[in-house]
N, C-alpha and C positions, 0 to 999 in steps of 0.2 A: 352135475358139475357146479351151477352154482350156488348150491348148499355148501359143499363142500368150500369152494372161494369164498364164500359168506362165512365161515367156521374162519378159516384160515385169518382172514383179512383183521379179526378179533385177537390175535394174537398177537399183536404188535411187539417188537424188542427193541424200538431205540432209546425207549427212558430204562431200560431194566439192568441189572449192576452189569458193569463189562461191559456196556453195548450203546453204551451213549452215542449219538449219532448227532455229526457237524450238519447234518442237511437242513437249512432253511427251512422250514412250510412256511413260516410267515416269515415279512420283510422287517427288518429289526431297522430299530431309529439307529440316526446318526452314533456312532460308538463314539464315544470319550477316550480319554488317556487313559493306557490301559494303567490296572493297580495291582501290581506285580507283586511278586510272593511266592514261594515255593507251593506247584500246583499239588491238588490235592483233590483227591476223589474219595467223596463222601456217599458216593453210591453203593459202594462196600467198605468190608475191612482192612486193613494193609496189615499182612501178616510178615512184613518186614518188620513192621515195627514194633507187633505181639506177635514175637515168636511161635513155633509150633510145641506140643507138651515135649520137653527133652527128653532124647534117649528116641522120638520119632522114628528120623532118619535108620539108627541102628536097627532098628525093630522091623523095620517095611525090609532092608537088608535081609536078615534072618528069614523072615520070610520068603522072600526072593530064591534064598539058599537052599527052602525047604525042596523046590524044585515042582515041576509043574504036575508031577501027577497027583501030589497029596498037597499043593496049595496055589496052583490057578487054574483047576478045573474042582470048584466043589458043589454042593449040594445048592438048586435054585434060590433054597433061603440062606445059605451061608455055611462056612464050615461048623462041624457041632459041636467041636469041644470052644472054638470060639463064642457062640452063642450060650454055652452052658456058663461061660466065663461072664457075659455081661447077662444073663438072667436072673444072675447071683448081684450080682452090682446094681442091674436096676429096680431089682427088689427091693433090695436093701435102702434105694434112694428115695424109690415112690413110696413105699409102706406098703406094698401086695405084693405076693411073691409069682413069679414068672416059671411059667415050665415054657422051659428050652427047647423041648421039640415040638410042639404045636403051637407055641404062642409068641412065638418071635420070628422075624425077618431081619437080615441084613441088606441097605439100598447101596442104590447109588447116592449118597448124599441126602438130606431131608427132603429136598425137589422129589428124587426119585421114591421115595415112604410116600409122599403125599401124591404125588399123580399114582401110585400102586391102589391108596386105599381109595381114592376119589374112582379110580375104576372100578373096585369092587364093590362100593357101596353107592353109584351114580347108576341111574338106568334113563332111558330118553321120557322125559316128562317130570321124572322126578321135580320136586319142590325140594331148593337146597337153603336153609338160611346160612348167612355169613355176617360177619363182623362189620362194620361200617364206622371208622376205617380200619382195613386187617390187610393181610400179606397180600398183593398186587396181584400174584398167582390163582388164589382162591375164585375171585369172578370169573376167570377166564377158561379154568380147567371145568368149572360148571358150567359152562355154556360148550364148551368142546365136548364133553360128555353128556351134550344136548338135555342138559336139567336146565330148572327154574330158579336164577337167583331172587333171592327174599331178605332184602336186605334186614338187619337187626341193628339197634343202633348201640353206640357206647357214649357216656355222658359225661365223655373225660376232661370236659374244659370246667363242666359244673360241679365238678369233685374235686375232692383237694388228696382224698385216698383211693387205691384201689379204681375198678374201671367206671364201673359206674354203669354197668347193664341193665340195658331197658328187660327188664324181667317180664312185665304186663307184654311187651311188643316179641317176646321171645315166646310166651305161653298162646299169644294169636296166633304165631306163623305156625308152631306146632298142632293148635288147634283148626288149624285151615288145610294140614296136609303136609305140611315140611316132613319129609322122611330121613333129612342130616340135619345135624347142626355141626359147624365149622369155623372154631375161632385158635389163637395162638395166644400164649401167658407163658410170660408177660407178650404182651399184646406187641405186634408189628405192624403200623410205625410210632405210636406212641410212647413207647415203653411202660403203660401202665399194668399190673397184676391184679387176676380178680379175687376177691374177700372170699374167704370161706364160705358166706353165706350164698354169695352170687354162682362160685364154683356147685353148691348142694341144690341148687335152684336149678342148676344147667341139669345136673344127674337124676332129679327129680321127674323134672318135669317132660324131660327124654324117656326117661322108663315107664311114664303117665299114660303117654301116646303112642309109645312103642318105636321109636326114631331111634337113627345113632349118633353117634356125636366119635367124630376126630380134634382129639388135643394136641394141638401143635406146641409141645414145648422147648423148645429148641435153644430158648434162651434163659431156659430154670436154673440155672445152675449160679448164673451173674445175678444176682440181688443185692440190691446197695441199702435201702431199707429194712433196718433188721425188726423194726420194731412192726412191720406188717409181715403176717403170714402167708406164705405159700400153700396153696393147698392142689394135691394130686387128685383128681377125680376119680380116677384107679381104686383109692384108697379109702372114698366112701362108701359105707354100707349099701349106699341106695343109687345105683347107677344102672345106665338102659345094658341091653343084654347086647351089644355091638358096640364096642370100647375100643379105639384104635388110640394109641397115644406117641407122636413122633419126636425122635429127638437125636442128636445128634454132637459130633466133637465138633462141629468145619467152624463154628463162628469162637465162642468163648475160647475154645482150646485152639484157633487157628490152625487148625486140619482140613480148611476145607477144600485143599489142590487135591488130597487121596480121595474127595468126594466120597464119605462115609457117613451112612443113614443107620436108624433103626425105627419100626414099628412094631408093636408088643401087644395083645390085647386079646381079642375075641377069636379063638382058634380055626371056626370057621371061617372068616375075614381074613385071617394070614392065610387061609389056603390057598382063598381067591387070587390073593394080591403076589403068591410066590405062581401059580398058573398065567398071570398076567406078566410077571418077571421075565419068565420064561419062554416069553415071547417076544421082549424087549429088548432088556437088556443082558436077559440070562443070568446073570449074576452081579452080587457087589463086584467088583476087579480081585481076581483071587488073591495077586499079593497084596493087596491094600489092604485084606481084612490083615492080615497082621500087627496092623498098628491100632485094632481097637485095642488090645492089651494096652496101648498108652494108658487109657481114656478110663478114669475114675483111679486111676494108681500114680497120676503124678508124685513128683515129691512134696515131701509135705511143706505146706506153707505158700506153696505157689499159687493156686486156688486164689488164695485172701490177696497175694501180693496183686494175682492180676487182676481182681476186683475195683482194691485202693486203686491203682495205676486209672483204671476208666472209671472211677468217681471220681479220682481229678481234675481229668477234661472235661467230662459234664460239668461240673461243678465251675471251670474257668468260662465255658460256653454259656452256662446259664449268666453270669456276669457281664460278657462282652453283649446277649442278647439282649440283657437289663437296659444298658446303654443307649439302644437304638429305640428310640419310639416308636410305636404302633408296633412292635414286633414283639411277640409270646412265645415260649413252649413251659409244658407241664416238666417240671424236672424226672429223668427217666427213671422207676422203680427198679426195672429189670430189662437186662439187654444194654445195646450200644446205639438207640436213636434216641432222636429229638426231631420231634415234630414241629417245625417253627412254622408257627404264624406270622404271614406277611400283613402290611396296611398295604390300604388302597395304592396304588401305584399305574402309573399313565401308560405302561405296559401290560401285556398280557403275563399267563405264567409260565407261558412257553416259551415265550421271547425272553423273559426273567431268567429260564434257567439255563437259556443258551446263554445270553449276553453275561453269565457266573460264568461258562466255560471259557469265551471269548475276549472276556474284560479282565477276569480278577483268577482266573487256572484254576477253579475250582466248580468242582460235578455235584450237582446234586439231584434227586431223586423229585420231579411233580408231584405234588401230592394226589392230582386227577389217577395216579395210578393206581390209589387203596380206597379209594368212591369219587366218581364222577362228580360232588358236593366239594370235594377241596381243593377250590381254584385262588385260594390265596393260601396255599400249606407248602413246603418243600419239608421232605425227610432229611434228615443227615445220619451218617453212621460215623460215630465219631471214634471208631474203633482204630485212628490213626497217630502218628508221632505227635506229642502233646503240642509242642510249639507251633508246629505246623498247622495243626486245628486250630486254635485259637488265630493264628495271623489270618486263616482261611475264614472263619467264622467274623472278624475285622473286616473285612475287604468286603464280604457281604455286604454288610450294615452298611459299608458307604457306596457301594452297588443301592441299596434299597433308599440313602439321602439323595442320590440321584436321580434316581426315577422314581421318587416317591411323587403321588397325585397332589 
């Protein structure tokens, strides 16, 4: 039992989107006058404000219509003419082409692709490496599936492109025993994208030792730098023989209330991970798969517009950030965060991120949540109403002349 409580106690949800919690641990100084503003939760996206792909709604409808025998009760990995539908799509997207019945799964949401492959490719001892810092999730599903995290690091404050993967520190963990490697591109919560070279490094040098590697791409699709390339690891000649690559609509496309995933890759790893399904959750939500037909058939030009639209809040947020002294993030490649570095401050960072929700109505995300090293980082997801971000992103900065050390 108390292993199990030890497991448990490792999970914690009150910094994680949705779940921010008012509770105290530590006693916070005297509060000031509060600095009012339309509150704003930076811990997720507000899909009020970036709509869902149009024609959504309609579509989940029809489905609904289809009726329960041939569309909320379907096959563990998804229905098949659905899946034959985005095999063709995410082919065509990564540059490898996809068969439909053995190499893809439909989840629940990218959460549910990734706790799927982490269970099929996790066994108790394993050596897992992971990104330092990368999705919040990643540490904690490797210690629940009683692996070894190894951390690997990224060098993205000393790069001006791209991530900046310790390669020498990726080739040791692998060479010591790491049987995964587990990172997301562009990268969560930095927003940086790895170089071709660093991507043919990851595939290399996994197929070298015999490892697998899960690509979390979830946010490929949003790229604001056109002059760096993306590169699909699916897509290189030279990649290990256990390739999971996830991806999904819920963030860029603002689908992510229908909770819709997909993982694609190595036929024996979708086998696993629809067996493990099948015991979870049973399936993606029959009528929700209906609405991946949104998903890669928007109208055209909407793509680029929703792009423009969050490069121009990064881009007003990199400016408001400019302002505050002692305060940095790397301008985001890919995806909807900024990584801000805080200065010294006569507070902690938990006290920091309560007294944001307490003082100034705005949430943001610890950075202690994507490695235990960034205790002056808070995340933001600035996937919110422009004005509103920026006034939220203000009120910070004189949050941080306040309690600055």
């Amino acid at each position: 039992m108390n292993c199990i409580l030890e497991k448990f106690a490792k999970l914690g949800v009150d910094n994680a989107p949705g779940q921010e919690s008012l509770q105290m641990q530590e006693t916070l100084p005297a509060v000031g006058e509060a600095i009012t503003g339309v509150p704003v939760d930076f811990s997720h996206g507000n899909v009020d404000a970036h709509r869902p792909i149009p024609g959504s709604l309609e579509t989940f409808v029809e489905g609904y219509a289809v009726g329960g025998t041939h569309q909320a009760y379907t096959e563990y990995r998804g229905k098949a003419d659905i899946r034959e539908y985005l095999a063709e799509k995410l082919a065509e997207y990564s540059g490898a082409p996809v068969n439909a019945a053995t190499e893809l799964i439909l989840t629940p949401g990218t959460q549910g692709a990734l706790f799927l492959a982490m269970g099929a490719l996790v066994g108790r001892g394993d050596k897992v490496a992971i990104v330092e810092p990368d999705y919040f999730a990643n540490r904690k599903l490797v210690e629940f599936f009683d692996g070894e995290v190894v951390p690997v690091p990224i060098h993205w404050k000393e790069t001006r492109r791209y991530a900046g993967l310790d390669i020498s520190a990726l080739e040791r963990a692998f060479r010591n025993g790491v049987k995964l490697f587990l990172y997301s591109n562009p990268n969560n919560p930095t927003g940086v994208i790895y170089s071709p070279e660093e991507v043919a490094a990851i595939g290399r040098l996994a197929k070298q030792y015999g490892a697998a590697v899960i690509a979390d791409e979830l946010y490929s699709r949003q790229l604001f730098e056109r002059e760096l390339s993306y590169t699909h690891l699916r897509a290189l000649p030279e990649q290990p023989e256990e390739l999971i690559t996830i991806i999904g609509p819920s963030k860029t496309e603002s689908l992510s209330g229908f909770r819709l995933g997909v993982a694609y890759g190595s036929a024996d790893v979708i086998t696993r991970m629809e067996k493990l399904q099948a015991i979870v959750s049973l399936r993606t939500a029959g009528y929700c798969q209906a609405v991946y037909r949104n998903w890669f058939s928007e109208p055209e030009g909407w793509m680029e517009a929703r792009i423009r639209e969050h490069k121009a809040i990064r881009d007003d947020l990199m400016k408001v950030i400019g302002t505050c002294p002692g305060c940095w993030a790397r301008p985001t490649e890919g995806g909807s965060y900024l990584f801000l570095q805080l200065p010294p401050l006569k507070v902690t960072l938990s006290q920091f991120v309560k007294l944001c929700r307490v003082q100034a109505g705005v949430t943001v995300t610890p950075g202690t949540e994507f490695g235990e090293a960034f205790t002056d980082c808070v995340r933001l997801n600035f996937s919110q109403n422009h004005q509103a971000a920026v006034s939220a992103m203000e009120r910070i900065c004189r949050l941080v002349d306040r309690y600055r050390a």
